[in-house]
N, C-alpha and C positions, 0 to 999 in steps of 0.2 A: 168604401174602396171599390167596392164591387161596380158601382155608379161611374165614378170618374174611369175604371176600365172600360166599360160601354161608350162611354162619350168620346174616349181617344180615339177608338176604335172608330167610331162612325166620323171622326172627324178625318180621320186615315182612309176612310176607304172613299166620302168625300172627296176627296184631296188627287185621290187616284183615278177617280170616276169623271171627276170635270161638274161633277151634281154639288148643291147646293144644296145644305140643309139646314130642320128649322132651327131656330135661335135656340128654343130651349136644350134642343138636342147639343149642344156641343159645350164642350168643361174648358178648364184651362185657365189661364189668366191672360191670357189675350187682351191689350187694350186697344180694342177696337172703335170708332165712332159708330155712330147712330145715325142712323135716317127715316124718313118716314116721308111717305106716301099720300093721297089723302083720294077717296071715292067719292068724287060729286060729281052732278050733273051729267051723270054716265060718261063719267072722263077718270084719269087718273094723274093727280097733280103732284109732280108735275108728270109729263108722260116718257120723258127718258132721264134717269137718273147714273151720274159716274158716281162712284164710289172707288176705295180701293179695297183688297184681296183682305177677309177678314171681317169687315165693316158687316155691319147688320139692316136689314132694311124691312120698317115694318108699315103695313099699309093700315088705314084708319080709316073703316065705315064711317062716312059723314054725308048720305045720300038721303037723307029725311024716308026713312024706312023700304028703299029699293033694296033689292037682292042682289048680289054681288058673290062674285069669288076671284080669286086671284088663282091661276092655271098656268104654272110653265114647265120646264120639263127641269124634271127634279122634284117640283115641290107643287103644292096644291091644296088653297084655305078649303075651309067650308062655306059653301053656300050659306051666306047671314044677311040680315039686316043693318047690323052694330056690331061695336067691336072691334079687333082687332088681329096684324096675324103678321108675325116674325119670321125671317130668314136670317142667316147667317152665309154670305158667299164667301166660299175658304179659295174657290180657284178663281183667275183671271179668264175672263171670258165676256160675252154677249148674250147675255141673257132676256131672251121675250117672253110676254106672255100676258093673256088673256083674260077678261070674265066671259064666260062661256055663255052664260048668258042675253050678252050683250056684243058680241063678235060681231055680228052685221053692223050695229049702230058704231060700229070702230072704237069701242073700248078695248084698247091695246095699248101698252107698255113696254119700254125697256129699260133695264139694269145694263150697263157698263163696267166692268168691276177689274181694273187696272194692277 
């Protein structure tokens, strides 16, 4: 009980904030779609993705062991090689963002989330 309290919670303040957060973080019975993302060739495929308000979007290390992170505002993976890393967008917005390591070579991305 205590769980599904926190989860509402962050899903509400989410919601009020215009931030996006991670997938695991939010409860509910939401039937959302799925999306995914994919890291190769120091790109992000594909590099703008629409979605609607709700839907989840998870990106997937597949860069033959480059380092990588997903950076936007709200949310932010860890620096890996493999792997994987979930959001859940609850507002409509334009959402960009980055591997910080990779910014000059223009690995950048955008969420659309209607």
């Amino acid at each position: 009980m205590r769980l599904r309290t926190l989860a509402g919670t962050l899903t509400a303040l989410a919601a009020a904030t215009g931030l996006a957060i991670p997938a695991f973080a939010s409860g509910g019975g939401h039937s959302a779609s799925s999306h995914t993302v994919t890291l190769s060739h120091i790109r992000y495929h594909p590099g703008t993705l629409s979605i609607k308000r709700g839907d989840t979007v998870t990106w997937l290390w597949e860069d033959k062991g480059k380092e990588h992170n997903v950076t936007g505002k709200g949310f932010k993976s860890k620096t890996m090689t493999k792997g994987s890393f979930g959001v859940r967008f609850t507002k409509a917005g334009t959402f960009n963002y980055h591997c910080t390591i990779h910014v000059e070579e223009g690995m950048r991305g955008m969420i659309v989330v209607h």
